[in-house]
N, C-alpha and C positions, 0 to 999 in steps of 0.2 A: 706493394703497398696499396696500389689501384682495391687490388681484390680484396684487402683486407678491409678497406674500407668500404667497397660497395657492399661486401658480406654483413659488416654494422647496419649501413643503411635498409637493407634487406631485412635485415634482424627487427629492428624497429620498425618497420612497415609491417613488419607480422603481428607485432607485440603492439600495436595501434590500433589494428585492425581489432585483433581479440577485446584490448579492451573495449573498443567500441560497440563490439558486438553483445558484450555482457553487462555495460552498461544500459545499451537497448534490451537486454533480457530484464535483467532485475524491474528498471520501466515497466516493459507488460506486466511481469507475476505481479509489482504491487499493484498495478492499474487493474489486473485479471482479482486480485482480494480484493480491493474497495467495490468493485463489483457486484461479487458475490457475497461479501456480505451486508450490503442494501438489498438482495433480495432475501426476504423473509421466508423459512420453508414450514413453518407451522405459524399455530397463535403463542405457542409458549414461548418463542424465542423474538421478540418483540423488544427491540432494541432501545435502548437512552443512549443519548450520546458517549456517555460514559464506559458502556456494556459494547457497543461500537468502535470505542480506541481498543479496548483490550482488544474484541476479536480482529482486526485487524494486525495488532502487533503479536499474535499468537500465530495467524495463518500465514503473514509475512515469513515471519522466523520459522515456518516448518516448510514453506517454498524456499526457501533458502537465502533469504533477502534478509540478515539482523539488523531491525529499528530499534534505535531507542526509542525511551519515552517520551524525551522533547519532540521528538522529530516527525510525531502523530499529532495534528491537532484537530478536534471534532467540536464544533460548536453548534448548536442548535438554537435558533430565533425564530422567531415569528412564524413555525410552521416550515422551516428552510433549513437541512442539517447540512455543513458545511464542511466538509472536508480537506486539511489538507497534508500533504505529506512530503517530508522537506529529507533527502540524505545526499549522502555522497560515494561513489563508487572510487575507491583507492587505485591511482592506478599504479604509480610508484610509491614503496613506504622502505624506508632507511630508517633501521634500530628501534621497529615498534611505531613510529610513528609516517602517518601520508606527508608525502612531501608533494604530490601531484595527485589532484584526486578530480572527479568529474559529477559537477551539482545537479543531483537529478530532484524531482518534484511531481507530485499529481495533485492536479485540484478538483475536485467534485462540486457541486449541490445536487441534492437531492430534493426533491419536494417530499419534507415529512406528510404524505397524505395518505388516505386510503387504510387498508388495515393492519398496516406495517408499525405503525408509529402511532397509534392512539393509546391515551393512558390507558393501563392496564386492569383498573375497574370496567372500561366501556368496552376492553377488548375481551375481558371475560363474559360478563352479561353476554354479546355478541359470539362468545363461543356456547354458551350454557342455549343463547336462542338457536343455534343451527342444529346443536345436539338434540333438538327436543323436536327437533318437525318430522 
């Protein structure tokens, strides 16, 4: 009886472990999106907050992390775009539904400045001026 129940305890020490450990994955991959996509890699792709929630729940869901739509929130004020990202990693689910899940979260700002984030009249003109020197 000893063994079968150290073998339990054993069993869930493993099963603790892993979730923890993919819970701290999922963490990076969407901390490693929010990232990357604040960095701009041309002028065509010059983000609104909006253009911003998508790509984030597009790059999430192909690292392997499925967000919903609530759970992206992207606001932009005063020159400040504000990220946050709210889920949960399932670690026990009984019949379809979490019965034990672990609340994970990333919060960013970003400072909208520089040539990432200027309206897209001023960011064109400003490509039309570099094309032409």
């Amino acid at each position: 009886m000893k063994v079968f129940f150290w073998g339990l305890v054993a069993v869930a020490c493993c099963y603790g472990a892993y979730a923890g450990m993919m819970s701290a994955y999922q963490w990076y991959q969407v901390r490693s999106v929010i990232e990357d996509v604040l960095e701009p890699r041309t002028l065509a792709e010059l983000p609104t907050a909006g253009d911003v929630k998508k790509r984030i729940l597009r790059e999430a869901t192909s690292a392997g992390v499925p967000l919903g739509e609530r759970e992206v929130n992207v606001v932009s004020t005063r020159g400040v775009l504000a990220i946050q990202v709210v889920w949960t990693f399932p670690v026990i689910v009984y019949k379809g539904e979490s019965v034990l899940a672990v609340p994970l979260s990333v919060k960013k700002q970003h400072q909208a400045g520089g040539r990432a984030y200027l309206p897209r009249e001023v960011a064109f003109a400003s490509a039309m001026s570099f094309s032409t020197r």
